[in-house]
MDTraj code that builds the backbone (N, CA, C; nanometers):
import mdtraj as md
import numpy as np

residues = "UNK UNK UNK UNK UNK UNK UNK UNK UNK UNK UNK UNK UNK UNK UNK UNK UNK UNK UNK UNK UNK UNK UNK UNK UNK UNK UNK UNK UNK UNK UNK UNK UNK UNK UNK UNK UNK UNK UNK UNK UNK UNK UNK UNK UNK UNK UNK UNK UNK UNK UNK UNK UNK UNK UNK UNK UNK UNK UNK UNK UNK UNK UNK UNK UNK UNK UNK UNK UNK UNK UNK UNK UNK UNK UNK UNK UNK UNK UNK UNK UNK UNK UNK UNK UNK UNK UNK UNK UNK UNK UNK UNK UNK UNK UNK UNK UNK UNK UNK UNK UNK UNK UNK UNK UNK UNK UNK UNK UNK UNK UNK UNK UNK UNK UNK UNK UNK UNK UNK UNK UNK UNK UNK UNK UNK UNK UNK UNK UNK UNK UNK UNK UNK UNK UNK UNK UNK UNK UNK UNK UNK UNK UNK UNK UNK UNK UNK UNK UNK UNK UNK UNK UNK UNK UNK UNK UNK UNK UNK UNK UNK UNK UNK UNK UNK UNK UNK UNK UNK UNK UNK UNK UNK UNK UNK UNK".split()
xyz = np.array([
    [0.1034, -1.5256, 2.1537],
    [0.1118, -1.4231, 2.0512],
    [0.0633, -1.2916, 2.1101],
    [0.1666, -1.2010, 2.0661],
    [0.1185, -1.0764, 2.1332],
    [-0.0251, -0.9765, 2.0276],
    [-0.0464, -0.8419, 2.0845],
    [-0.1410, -0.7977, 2.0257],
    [-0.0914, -0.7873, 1.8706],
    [0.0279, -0.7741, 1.8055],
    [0.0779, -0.7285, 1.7312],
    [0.1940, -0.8053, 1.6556],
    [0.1310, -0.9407, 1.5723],
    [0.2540, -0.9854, 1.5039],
    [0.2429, -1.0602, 1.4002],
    [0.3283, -1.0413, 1.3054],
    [0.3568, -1.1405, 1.2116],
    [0.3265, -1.3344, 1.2145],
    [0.2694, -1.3609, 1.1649],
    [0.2270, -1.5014, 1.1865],
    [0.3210, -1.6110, 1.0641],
    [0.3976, -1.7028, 1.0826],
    [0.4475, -1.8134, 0.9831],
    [0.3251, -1.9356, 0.9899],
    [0.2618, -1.9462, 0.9353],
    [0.1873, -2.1054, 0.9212],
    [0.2107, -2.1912, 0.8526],
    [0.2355, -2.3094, 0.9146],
    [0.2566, -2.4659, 0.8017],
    [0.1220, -2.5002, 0.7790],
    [0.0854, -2.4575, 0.6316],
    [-0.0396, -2.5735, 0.5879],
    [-0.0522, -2.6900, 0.5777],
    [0.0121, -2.7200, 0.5838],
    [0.0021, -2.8657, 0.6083],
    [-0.0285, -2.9356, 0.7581],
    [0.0226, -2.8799, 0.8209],
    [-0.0315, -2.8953, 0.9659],
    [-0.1610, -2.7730, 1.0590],
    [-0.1714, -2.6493, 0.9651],
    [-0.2938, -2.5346, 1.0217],
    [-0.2218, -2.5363, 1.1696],
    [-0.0799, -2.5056, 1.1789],
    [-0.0513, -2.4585, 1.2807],
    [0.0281, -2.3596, 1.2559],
    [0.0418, -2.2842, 1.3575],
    [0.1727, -2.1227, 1.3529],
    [0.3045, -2.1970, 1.4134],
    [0.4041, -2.2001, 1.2920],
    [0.4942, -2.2541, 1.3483],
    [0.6259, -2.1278, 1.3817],
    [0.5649, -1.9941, 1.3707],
    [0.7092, -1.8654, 1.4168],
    [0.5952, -1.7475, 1.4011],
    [0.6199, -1.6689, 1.5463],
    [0.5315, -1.5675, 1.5759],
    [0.6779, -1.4701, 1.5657],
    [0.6475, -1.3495, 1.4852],
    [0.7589, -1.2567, 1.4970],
    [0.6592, -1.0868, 1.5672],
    [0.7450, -1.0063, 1.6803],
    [0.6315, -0.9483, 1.7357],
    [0.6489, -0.8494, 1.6499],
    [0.5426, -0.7781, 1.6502],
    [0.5593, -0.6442, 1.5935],
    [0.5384, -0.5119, 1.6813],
    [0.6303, -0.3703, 1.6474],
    [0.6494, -0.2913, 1.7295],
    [0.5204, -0.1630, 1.7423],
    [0.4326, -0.2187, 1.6179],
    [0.2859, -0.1497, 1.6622],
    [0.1736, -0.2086, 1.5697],
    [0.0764, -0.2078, 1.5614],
    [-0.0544, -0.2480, 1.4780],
    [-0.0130, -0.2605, 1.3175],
    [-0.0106, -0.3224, 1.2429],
    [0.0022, -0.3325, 1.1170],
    [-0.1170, -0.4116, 1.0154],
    [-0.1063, -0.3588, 0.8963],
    [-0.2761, -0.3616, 0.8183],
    [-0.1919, -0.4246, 0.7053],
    [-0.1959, -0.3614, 0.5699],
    [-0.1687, -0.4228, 0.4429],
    [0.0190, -0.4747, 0.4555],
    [0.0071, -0.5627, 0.3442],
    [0.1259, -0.5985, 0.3623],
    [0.1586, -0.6999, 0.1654],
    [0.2906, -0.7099, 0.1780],
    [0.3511, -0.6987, 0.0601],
    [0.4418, -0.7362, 0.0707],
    [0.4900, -0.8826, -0.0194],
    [0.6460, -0.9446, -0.0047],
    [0.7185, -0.9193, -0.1188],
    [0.8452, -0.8489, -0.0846],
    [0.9350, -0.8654, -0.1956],
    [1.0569, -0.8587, -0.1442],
    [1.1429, -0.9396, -0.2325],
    [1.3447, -0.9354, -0.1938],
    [1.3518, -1.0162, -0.0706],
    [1.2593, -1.1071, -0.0495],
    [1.2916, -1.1980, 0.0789],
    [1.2261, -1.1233, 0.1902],
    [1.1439, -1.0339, 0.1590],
    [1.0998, -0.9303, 0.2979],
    [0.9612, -0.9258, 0.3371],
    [0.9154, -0.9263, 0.3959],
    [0.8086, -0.9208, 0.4208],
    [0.7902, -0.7357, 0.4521],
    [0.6959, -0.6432, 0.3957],
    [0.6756, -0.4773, 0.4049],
    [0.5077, -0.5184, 0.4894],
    [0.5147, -0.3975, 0.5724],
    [0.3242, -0.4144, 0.6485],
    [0.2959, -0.2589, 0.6626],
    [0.2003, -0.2099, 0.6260],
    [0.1324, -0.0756, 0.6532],
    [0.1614, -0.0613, 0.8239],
    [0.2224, -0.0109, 0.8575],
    [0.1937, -0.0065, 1.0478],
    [0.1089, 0.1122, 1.0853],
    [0.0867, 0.1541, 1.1785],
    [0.0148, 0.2669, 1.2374],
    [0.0707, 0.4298, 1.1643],
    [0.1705, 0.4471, 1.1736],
    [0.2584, 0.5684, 1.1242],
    [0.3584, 0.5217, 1.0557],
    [0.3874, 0.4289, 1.0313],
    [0.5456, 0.4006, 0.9429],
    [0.5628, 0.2427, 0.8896],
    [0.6074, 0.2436, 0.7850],
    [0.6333, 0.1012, 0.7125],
    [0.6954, 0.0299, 0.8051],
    [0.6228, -0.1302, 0.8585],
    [0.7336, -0.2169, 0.8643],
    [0.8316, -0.3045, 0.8092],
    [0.9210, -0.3242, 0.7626],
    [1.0081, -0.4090, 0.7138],
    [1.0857, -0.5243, 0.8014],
    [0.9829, -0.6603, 0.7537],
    [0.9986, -0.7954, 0.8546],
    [1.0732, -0.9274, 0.7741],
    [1.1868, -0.8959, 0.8268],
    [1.2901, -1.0242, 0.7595],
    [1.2780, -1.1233, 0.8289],
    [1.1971, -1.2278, 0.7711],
    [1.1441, -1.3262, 0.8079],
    [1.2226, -1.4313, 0.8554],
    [1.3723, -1.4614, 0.8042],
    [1.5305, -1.5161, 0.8316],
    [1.5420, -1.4940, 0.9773],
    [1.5611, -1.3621, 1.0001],
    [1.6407, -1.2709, 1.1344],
    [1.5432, -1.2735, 1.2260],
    [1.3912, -1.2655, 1.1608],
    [1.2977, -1.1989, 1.2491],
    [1.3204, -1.0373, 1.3099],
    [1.3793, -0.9847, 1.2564],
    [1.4516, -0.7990, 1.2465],
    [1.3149, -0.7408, 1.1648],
    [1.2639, -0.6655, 1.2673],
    [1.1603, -0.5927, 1.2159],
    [1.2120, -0.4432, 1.2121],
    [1.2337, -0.3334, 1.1115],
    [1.2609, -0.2572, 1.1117],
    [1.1684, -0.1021, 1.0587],
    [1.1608, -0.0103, 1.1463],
    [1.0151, 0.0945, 1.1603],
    [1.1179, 0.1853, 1.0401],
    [1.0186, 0.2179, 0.9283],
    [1.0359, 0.3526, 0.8263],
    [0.9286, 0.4194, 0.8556],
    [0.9688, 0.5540, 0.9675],
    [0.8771, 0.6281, 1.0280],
    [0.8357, 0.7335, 0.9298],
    [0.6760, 0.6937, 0.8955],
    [0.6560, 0.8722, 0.7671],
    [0.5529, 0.9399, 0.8296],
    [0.5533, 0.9446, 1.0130],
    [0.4392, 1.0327, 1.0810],
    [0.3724, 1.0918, 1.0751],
    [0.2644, 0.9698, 0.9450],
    [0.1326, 0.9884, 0.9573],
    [0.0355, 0.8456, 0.9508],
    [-0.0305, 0.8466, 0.9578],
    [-0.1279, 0.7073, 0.9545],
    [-0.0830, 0.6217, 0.8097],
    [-0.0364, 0.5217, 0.7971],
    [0.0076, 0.4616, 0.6790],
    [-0.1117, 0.3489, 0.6515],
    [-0.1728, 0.3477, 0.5421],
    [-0.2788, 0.3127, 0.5293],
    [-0.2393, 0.1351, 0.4386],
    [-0.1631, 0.1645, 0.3519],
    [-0.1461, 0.0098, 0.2530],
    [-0.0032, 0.0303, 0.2063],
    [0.0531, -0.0706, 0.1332],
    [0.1906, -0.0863, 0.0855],
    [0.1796, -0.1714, -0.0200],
    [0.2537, -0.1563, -0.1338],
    [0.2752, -0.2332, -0.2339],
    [0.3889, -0.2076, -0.2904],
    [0.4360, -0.3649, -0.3703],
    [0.5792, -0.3422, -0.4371],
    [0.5618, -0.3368, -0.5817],
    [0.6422, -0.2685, -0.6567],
    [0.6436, -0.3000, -0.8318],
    [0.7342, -0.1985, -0.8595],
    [0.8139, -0.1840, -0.9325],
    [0.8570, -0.1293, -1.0521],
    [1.0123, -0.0830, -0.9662],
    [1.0363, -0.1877, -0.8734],
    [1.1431, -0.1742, -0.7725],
    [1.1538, -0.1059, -0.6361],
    [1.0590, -0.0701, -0.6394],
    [1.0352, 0.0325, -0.5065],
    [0.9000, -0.0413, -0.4208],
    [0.8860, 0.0006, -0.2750],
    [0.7663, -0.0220, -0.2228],
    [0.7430, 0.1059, -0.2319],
    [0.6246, 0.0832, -0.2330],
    [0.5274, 0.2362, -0.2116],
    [0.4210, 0.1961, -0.0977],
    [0.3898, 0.3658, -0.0181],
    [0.2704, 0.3182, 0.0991],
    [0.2157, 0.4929, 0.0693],
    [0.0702, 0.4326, 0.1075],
    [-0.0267, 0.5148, 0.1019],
    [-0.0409, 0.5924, 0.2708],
    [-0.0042, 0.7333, 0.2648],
    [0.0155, 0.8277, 0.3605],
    [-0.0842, 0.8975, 0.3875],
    [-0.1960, 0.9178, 0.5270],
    [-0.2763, 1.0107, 0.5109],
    [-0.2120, 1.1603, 0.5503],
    [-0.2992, 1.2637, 0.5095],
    [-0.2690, 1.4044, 0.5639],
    [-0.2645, 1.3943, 0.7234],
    [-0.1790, 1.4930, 0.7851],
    [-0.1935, 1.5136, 0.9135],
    [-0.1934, 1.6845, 0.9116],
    [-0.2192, 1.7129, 1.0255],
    [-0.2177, 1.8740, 1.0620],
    [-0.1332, 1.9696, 0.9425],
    [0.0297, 1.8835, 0.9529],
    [0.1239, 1.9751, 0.8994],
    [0.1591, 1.9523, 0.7382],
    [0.0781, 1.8001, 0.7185],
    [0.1308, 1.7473, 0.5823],
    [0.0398, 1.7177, 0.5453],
    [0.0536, 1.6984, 0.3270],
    [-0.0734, 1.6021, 0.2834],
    [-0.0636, 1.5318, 0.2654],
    [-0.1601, 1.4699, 0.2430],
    [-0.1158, 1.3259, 0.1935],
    [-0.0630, 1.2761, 0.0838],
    [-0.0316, 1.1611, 0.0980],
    [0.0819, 1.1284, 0.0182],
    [0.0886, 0.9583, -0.0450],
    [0.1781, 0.9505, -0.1676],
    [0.2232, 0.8628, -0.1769],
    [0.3541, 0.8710, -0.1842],
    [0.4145, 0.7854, -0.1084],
    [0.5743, 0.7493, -0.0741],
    [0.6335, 0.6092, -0.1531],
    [0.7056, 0.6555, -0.2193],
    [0.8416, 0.5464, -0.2268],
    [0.9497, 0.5355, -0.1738],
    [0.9826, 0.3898, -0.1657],
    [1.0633, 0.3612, -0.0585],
    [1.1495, 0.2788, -0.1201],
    [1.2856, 0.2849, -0.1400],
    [1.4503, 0.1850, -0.1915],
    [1.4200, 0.0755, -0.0858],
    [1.3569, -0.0585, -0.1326],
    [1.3647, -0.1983, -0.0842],
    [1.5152, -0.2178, -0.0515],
    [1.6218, -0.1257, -0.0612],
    [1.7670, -0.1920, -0.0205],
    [1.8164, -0.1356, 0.1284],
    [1.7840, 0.0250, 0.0973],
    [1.8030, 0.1031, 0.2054],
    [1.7116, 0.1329, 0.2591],
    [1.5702, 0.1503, 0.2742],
    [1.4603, 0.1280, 0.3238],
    [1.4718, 0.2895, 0.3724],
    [1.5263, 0.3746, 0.3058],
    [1.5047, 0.5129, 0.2338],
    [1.3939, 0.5799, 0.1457],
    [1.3658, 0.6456, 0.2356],
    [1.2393, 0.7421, 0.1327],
    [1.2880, 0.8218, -0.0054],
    [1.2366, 0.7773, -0.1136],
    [1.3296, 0.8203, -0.2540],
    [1.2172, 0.9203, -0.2812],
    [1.1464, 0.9364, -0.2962],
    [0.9999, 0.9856, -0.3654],
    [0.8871, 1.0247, -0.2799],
    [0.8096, 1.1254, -0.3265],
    [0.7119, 1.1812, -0.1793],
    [0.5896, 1.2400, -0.3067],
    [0.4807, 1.1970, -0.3512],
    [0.4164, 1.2524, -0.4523],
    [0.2530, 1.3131, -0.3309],
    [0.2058, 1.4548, -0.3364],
    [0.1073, 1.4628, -0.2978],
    [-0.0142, 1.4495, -0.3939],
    [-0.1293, 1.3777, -0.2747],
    [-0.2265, 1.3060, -0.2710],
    [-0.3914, 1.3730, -0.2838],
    [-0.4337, 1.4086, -0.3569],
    [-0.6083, 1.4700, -0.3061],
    [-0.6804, 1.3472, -0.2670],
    [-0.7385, 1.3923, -0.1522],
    [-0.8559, 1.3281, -0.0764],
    [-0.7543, 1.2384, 0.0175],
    [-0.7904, 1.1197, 0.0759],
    [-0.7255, 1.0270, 0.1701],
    [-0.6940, 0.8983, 0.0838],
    [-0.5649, 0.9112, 0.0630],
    [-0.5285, 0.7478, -0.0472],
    [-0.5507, 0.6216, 0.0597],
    [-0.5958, 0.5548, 0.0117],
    [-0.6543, 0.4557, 0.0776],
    [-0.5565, 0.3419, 0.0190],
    [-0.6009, 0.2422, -0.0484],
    [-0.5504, 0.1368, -0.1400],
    [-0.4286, 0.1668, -0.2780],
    [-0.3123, 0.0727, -0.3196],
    [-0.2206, 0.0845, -0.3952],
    [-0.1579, -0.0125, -0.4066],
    [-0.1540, 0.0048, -0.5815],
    [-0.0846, -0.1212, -0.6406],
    [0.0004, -0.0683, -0.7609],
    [0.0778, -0.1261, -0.7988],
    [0.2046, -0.1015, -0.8653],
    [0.2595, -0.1913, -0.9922],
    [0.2673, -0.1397, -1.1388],
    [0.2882, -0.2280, -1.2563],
    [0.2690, -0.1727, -1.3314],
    [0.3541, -0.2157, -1.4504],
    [0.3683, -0.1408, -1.5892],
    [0.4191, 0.0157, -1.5917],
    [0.4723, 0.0400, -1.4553],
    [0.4931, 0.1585, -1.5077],
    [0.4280, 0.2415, -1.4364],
    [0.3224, 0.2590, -1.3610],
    [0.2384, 0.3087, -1.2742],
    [0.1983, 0.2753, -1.1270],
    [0.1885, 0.3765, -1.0454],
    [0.1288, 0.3500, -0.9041],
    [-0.0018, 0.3787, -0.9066],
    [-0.1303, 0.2816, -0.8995],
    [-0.2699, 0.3553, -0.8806],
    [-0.2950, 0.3575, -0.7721],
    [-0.3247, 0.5041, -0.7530],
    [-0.3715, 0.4986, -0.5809],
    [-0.5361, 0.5493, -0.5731],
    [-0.6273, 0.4747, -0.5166],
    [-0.7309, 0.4490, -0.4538],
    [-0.7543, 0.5668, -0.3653],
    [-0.7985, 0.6862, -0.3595],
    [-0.8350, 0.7716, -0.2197],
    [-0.9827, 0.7469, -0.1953],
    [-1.0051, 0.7466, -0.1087],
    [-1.1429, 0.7394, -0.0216],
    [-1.2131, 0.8626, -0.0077],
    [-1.2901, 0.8607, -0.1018],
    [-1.3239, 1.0273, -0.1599],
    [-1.5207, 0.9670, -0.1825],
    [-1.6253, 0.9049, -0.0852],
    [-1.7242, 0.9111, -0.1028],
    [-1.8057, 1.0072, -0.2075],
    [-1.8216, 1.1332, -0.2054],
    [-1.8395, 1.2138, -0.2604],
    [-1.8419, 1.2278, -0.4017],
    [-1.6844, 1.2051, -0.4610],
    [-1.6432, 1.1739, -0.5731],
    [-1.5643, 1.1222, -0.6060],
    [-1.5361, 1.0013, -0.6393],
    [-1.4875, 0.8554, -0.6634],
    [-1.4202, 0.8878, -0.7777],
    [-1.2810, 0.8441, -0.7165],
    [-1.1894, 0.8652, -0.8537],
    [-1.0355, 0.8486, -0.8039],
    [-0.9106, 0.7941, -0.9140],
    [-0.8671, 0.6899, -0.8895],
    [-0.7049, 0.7958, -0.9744],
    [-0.5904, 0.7343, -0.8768],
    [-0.5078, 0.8967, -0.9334],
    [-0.3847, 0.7794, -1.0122],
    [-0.2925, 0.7968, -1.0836],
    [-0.1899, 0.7179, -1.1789],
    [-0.0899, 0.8330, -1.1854],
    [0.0128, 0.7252, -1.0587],
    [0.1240, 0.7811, -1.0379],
    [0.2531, 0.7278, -1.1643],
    [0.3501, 0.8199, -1.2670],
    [0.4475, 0.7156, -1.3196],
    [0.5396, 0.6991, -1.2039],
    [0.6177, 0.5948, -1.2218],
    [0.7011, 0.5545, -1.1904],
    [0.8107, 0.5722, -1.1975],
    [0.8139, 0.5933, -1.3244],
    [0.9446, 0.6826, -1.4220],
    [0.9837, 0.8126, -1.3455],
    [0.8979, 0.9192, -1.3510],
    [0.8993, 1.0281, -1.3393],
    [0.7887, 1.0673, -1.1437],
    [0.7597, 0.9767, -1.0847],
    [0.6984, 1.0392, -0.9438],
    [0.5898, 1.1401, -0.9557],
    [0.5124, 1.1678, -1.0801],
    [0.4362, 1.2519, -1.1174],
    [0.2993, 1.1924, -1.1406],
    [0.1944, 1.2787, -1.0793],
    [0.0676, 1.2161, -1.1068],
    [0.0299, 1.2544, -1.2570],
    [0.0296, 1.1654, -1.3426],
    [-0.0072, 1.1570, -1.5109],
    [-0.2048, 1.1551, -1.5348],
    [-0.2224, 1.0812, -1.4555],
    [-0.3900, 1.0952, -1.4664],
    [-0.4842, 1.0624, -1.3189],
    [-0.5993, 1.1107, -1.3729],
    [-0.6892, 1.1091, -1.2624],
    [-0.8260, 1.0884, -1.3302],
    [-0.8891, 0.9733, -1.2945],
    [-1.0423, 0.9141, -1.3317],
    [-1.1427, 0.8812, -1.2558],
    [-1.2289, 0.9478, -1.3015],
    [-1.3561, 0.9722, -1.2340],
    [-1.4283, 0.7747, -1.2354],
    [-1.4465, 0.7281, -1.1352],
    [-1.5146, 0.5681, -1.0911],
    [-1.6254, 0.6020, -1.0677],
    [-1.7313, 0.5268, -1.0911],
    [-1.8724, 0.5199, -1.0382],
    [-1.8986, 0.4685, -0.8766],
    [-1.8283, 0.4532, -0.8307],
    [-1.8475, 0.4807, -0.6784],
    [-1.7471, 0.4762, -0.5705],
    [-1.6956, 0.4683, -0.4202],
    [-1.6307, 0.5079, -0.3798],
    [-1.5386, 0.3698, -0.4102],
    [-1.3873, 0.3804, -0.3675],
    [-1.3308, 0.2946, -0.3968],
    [-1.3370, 0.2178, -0.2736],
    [-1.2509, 0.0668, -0.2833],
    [-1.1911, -0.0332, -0.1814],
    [-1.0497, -0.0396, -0.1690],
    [-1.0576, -0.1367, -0.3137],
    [-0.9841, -0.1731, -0.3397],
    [-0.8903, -0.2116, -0.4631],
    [-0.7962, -0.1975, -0.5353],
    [-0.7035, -0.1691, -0.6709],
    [-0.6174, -0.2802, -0.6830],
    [-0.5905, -0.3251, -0.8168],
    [-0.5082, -0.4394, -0.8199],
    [-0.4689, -0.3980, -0.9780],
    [-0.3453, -0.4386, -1.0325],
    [-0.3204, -0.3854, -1.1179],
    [-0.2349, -0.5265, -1.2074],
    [-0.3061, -0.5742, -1.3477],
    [-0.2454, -0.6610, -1.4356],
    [-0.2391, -0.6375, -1.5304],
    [-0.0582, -0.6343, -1.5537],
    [-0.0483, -0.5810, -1.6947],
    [-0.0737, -0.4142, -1.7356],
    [-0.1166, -0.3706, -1.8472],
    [-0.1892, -0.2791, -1.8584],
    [-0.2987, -0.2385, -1.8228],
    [-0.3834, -0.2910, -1.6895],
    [-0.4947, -0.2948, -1.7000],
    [-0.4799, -0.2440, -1.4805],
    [-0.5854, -0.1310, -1.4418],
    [-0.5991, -0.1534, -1.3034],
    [-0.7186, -0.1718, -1.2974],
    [-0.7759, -0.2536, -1.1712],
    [-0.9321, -0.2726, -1.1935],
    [-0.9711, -0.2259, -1.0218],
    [-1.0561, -0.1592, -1.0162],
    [-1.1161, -0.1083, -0.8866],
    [-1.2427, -0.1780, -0.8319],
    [-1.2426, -0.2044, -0.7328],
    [-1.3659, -0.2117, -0.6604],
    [-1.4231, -0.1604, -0.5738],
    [-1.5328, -0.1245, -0.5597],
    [-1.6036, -0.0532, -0.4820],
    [-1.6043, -0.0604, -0.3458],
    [-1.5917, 0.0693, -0.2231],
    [-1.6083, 0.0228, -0.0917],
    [-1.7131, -0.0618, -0.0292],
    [-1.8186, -0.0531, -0.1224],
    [-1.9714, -0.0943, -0.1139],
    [-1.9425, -0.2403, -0.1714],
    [-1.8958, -0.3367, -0.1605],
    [-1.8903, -0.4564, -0.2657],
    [-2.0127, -0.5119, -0.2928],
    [-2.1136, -0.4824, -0.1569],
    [-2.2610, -0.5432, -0.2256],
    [-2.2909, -0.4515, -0.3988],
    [-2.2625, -0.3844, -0.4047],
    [-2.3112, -0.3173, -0.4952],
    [-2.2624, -0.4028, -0.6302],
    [-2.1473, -0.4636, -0.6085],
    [-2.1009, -0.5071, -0.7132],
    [-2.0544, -0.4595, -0.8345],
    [-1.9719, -0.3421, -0.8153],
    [-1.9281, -0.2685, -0.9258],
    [-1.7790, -0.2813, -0.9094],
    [-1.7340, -0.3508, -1.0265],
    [-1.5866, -0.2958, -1.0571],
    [-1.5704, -0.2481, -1.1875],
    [-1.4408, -0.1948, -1.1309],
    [-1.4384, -0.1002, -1.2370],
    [-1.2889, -0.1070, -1.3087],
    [-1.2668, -0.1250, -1.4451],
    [-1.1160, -0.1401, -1.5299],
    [-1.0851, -0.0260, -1.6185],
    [-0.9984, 0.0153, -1.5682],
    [-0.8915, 0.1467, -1.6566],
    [-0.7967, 0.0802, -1.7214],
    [-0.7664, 0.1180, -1.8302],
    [-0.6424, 0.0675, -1.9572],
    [-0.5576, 0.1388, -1.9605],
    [-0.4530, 0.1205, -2.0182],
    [-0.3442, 0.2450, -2.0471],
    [-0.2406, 0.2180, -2.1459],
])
top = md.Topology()
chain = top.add_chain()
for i, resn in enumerate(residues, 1):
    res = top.add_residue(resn, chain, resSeq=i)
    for name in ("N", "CA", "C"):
        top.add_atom(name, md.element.get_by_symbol(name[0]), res)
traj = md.Trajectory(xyz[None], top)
């Protein structure tokens, strides 16, 4: 296995039975439509697990997480020199950038449902949590969290945050 790849495991045996390589470092990741999506270094990967066809959606900047819902993947974009940051949607068919919403602070974590993208920025300072629609690519709200974020997961009407600090043990649930 190289520095960089996709892993298949049979549980039943706790062995890797298909190493697929990948064409740079990849972090969060997200299955939908038969696909496997991975945060990579600068650009979404898209890993068809069938073909083993890994295919780079370059958005040249540090791509931090990826999530699917409301038909689209979305990935969390940091600022670079020339751009801000961002949240991106992406057509799971054409693996086309549809949507480009800018970001305050560094979006970190994102999850997707009901209607909304919550994105997580990594804002120590002041902790707070942005609600992208879906409908419309527009940031609708922004809420102040009691401490910095981690991590976002979203059920139903409901997103719940957790803290970068998890000893601390604070999560936190927004309604809508």
């Amino acid at each position: 296995v190289g520095p960089s790849a996709l892993l298949k495991i049979d549980p039943a045996k706790n062995q890797v039975v298909k190493s697929v390589a990948l064409p740079e470092a990849a972090g969060g990741l997200t299955f939908a439509g038969g696909v496997v999506w991975m945060a990579g270094d600068t650009s979404v990967l898209r890993v068809d697990p069938a073909t083993s066809v890994v295919t780079k959606i370059d958005l040249g900047a540090d791509v931090n997480d990826v999530a699917f819902g409301d038909g689209s993947v979305w990935a969390t974009v940091d600022k670079t020199g020339t751009t801000s940051a961002r949240l991106v949607r992406i057509d799971p068919a054409t693996g086309s950038v549809v949507a480009s919403v800018d970001i305050a602070g560094s979006p970190w974590d994102v999850a997707v449902g009901s209607g909304y993208a919550w994105v997580a920025p990594s804002d120590d300072a002041n902790p707070f949590a942005i609600a992208v629609s879906t409908a419309s690519n527009t940031i609708v709200a922004s809420v102040t969290l009691p401490q910095a974020l981690g991590s976002v997961a979203v059920q139903g009407r409901s997103a719940w945050f957790v803290g970068a600090d998890s000893a601390a043990g604070i999560v936190s649930r927004v309604d809508w």
